[in-house]
Structure formats: C-alpha cells, structure tokens
C-alpha positions as CSV (number, residue, x, y, z in Angstrom):
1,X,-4.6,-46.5,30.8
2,X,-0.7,-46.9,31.3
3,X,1.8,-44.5,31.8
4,X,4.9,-44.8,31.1
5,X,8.0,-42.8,32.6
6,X,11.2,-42.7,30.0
7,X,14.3,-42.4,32.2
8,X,17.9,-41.2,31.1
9,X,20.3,-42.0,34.0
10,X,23.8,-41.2,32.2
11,X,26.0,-44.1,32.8
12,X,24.8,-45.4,36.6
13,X,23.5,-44.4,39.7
14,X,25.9,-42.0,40.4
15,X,24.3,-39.7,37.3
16,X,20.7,-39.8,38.1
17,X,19.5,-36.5,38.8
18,X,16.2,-35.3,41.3
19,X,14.1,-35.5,38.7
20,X,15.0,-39.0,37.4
21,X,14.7,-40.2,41.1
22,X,11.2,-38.8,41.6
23,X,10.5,-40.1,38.6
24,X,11.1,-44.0,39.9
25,X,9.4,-43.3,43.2
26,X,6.3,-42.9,40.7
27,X,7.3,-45.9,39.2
28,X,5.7,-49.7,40.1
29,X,8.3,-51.3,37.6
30,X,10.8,-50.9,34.8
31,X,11.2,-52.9,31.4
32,X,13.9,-54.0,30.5
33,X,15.8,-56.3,27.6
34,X,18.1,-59.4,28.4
35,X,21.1,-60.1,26.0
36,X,22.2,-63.1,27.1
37,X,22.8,-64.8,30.2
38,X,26.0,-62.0,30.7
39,X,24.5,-58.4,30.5
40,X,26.3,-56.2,31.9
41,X,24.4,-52.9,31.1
42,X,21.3,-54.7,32.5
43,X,23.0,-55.4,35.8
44,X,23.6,-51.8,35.9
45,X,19.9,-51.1,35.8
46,X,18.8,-53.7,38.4
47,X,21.2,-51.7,40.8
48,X,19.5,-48.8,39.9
49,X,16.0,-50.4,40.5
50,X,16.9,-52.5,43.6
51,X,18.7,-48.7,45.1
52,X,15.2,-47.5,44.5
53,X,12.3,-49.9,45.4
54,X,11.1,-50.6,41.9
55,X,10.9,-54.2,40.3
56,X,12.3,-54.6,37.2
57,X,10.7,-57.1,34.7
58,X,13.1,-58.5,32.2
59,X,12.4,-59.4,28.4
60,X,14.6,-61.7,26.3
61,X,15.5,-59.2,23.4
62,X,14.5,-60.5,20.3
63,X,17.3,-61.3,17.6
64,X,18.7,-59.0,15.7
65,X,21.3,-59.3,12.5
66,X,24.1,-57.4,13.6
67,X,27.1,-58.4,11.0
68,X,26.4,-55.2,8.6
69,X,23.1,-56.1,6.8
70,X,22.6,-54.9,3.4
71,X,18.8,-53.3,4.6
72,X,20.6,-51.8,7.9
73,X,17.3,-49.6,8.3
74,X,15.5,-52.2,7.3
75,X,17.3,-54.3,10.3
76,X,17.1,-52.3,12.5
77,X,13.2,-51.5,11.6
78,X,12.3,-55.1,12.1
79,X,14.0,-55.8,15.7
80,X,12.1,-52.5,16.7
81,X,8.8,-54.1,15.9
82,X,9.9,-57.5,17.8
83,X,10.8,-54.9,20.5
84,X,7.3,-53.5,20.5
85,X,5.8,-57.0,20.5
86,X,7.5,-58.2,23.6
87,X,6.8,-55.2,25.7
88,X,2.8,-54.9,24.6
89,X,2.7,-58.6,25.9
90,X,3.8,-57.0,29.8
91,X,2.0,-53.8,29.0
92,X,-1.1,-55.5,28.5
93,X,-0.5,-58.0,31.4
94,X,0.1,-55.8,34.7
95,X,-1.4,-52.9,35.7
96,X,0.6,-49.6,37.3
97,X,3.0,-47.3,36.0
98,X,6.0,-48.6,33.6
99,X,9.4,-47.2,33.8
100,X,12.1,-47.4,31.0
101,X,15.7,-47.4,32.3
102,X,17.8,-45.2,29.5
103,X,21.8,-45.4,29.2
104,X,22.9,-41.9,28.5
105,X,20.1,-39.7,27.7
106,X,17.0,-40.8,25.5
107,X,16.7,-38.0,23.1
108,X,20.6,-38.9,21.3
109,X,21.4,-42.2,19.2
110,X,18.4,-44.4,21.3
111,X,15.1,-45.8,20.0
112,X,13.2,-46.1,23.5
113,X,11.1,-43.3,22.2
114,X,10.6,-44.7,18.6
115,X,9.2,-47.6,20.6
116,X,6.9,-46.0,22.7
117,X,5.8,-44.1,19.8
118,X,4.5,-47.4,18.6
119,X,3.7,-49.1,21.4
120,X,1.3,-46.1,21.9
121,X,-0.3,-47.0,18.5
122,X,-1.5,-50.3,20.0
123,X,-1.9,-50.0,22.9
124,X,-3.4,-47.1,25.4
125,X,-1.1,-45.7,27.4
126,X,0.8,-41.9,28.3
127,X,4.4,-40.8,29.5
128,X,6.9,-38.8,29.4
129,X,10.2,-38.4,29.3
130,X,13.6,-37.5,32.0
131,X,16.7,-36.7,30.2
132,X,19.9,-37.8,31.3
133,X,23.3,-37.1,31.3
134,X,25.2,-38.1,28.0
135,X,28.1,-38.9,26.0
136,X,28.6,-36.2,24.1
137,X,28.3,-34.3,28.2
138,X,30.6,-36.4,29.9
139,X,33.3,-36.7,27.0
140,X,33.6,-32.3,26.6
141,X,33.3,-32.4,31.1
142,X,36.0,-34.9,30.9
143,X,38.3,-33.0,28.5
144,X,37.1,-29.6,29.4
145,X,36.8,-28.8,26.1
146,X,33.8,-26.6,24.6
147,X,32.2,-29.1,21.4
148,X,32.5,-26.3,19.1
149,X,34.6,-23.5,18.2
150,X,33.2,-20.0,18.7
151,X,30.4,-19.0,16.6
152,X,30.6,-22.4,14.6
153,X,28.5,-25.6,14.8
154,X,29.2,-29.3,15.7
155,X,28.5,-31.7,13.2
156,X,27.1,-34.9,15.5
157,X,26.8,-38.5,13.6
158,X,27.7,-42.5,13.9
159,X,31.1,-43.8,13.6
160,X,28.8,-45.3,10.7
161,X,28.7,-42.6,8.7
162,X,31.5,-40.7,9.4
163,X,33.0,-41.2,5.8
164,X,30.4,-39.7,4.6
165,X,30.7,-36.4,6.9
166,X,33.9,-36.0,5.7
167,X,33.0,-36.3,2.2
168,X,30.3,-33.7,2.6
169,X,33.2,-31.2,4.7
170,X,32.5,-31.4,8.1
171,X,35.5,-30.1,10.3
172,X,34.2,-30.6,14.0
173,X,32.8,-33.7,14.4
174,X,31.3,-35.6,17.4
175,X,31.3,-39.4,16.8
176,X,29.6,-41.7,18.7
177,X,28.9,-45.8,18.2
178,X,32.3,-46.0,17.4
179,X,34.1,-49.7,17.2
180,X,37.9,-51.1,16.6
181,X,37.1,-51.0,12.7
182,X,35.9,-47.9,12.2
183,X,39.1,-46.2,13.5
184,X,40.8,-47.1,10.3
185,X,39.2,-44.2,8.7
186,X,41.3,-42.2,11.7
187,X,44.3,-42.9,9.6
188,X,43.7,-40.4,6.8
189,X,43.2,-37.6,9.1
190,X,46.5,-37.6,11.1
191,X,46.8,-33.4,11.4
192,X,43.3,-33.5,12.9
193,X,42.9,-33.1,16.6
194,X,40.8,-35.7,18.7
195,X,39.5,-35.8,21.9
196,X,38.4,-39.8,22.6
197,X,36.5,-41.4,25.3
198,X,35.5,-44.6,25.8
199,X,33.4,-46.0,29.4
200,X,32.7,-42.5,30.2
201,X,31.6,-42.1,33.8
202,X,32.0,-45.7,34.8
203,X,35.2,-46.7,37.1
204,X,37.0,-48.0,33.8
205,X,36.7,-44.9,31.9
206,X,39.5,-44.5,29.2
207,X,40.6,-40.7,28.2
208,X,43.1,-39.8,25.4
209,X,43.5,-36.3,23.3
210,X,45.8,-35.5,21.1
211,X,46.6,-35.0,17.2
212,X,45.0,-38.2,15.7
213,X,48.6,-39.5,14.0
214,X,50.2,-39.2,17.4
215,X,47.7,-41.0,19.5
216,X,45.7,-43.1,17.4
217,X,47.5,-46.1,18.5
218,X,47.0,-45.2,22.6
219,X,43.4,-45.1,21.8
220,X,43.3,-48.6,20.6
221,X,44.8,-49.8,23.6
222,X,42.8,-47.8,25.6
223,X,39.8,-49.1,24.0
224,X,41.0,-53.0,24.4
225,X,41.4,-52.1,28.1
226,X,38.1,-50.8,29.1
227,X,36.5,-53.7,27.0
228,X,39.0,-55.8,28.9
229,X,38.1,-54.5,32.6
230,X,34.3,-54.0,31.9
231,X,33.5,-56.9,29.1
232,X,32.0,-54.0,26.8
233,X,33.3,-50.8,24.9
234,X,31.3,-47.4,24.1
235,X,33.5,-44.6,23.3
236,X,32.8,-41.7,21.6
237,X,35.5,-38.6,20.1
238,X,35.2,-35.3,18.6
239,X,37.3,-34.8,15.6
240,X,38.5,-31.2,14.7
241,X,40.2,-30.4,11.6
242,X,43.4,-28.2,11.5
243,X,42.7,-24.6,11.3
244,X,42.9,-23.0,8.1
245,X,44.4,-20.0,9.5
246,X,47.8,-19.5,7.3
C-alpha cells in the first residue's frame, strides 16, 4: 500500500510550517506536473524538495483547453482524469511514501484532493493531508484587515463567477483566480472598497486598497508588474460594498 502526504506550503519555503516539514522528512518523493519547459511554480517546489532531502519526480501535465470552453466543468473534469492517469503510472511504479507539493493551502480553489480521491479508487493507497498558508491569509495579514464585518459573513468565489455574486447580493466578497479581463466588471462598482493582492508572500508581491473607482487603474499596473518581475500573476481582492448606513 501507498501513502500519500498532501502538503500545503503557502507560497515558498519561507511558509512551511513544523508540521509540513515533518511531513517531507516522511516523505521518499513528491509528484509533481511540468508546464512547459519554463515553470516557474514548479521551480519553486524543487527548492522546497532539494532544501529538504526528497526527490521530486516530474510529470508532463496533460493538455488542457483553457480559452473559456463551453463544458468548463466538463474541461476541467477531463484534464483531472489525464491527471489521475499520469500519476497511477508512478504510483504503481515505485514503492515508498508520495508527497504532493500544494501552492497555498489544499482545502481552497485546488483539485490535489479531488485527485487523490480518484486515484484512491484505482489504486491502493492512504494519506493525509497538511494545510498551508493561503491567499485569502496572506491578503487580510497583508492589509490588516479582518475578511468580514462583525457578526456578518464572507462570501468566497472565482473571479469566474463573481457576476453572478453580485447578481445574487453579496456585499463582502473574497475573489480569487482573478485575471486582467475579469476586472472589467470592477468598473460598475466604483463606491465599493477593495483590498487587492497579487504574488502574495513572494519578493514581487503587489498591494493596493482603496475605493475601487480611485484605484482600479493602480491595480492593473500593479498586476502587469508582478507578472512582469515573476513571469506569472495570482492576485486575489476582497470587495466590500458601501455601507447602507444613511
């Protein structure tokens, strides 16, 4: 039998925590997807392997249609189960304890578990699962700002969707997996307050708050110049809608 130790490690070394690093010292390697020949996000987890001891074994990830597919689930479903395909293949292969290497932490907007879930359907094998540090953390820590206001709740969703949150009244909304054109819908909320991040915890990180008319444009040239410095962009905001108060 396998096991199988799910790691959240924030956004580098610097945010593993004891129990993630006890975790890779009972780990004999970590999985790991390729994208291309530059990856940055994977270099980031051969540090953390290499700081650590543990081989990392590296998987071409399989293609996926990324340019807004009619079937987005359906997309999405699909590169899952090439996912699952390529990692039974090692699975089945070696022998000792597997690692997966998790930006942020694996319980918010990742499908590691999902995956694991099904590679446990076919194959047989444990784990278990170290949370990590994440966005939604680092952005409130970095703004020092609580998520919600008192007694009231947080309203947590894809820059995807967030049309429709607003449709269905949400006032205090945490967006993540933003990108450049989803902050067009930004434009019809200028009396809303935002508190953006993008690269959060890395040495590029890019911090603006403000009332969404007055800053909107300094967060799209924030956003060019993390992607600028680091070759990639994740930024995530919270949104909060004026106060009714008269």
């Amino acid at each position: 039998m396998t096991h199988v130790h799910v790691v959240g490690f924030g956004m580098g070394p610097h945010h593993l925590t004891g129990e993630a690093v006890a975790a890779l010292a009972a780990t004999d390697y970590v999985l790991a997807v390729r994208k291309g020949e530059r990856d940055e996000l994977l270099d980031v987890r051969r540090r953390i392997c290499a700081a650590h001891g543990v081989e990392l074994v590296e998987v071409a990830d399989p293609e996926r249609d990324r340019d807004d597919p009619a079937d987005y689930p359906g997309a999405v479903k699909a590169w899952h189960h090439a996912r699952v395909e390529a990692f039974a293949n090692v699975l089945e292969q070696r022998r000792g304890t597997a690692g997966f290497l998790v930006w942020g932490d694996p319980s918010l907007y990742d499908s590691t578990l999902r995956i694991i879930d099904q590679l446990a359907a076919r194959i047989d094998l444990t784990w278990d699962v170290v949370p990590g540090i994440s966005a939604p953390q680092l952005l409130a820590a970095r703004h020092r700002i609580v998520l919600h206001e008192v007694g009231q709740p947080v309203h947590v969703t894809t820059a995807r969707r967030l049309p429709e949150a607003l449709d269905a009244g949400e006032r205090n909304v945490l967006v993540m997996l933003a990108s450049e054109a989803s902050l067009t819908t930004l434009d019809a909320l200028p009396d809303w307050r935002i508190w953006w991040g993008a690269n959060l915890g890395t040495d590029g990180e890019e911090l603006v708050a403000g009332s969404v008319g007055g800053v909107l444009p300094e967060i799209r040239a924030a956003r060019d110049r993390a992607r600028d410095r680091a070759g990639w962009v994740m930024d995530a905001y919270l949104l909060r809608a004026p106060s009714e108060k008269s």
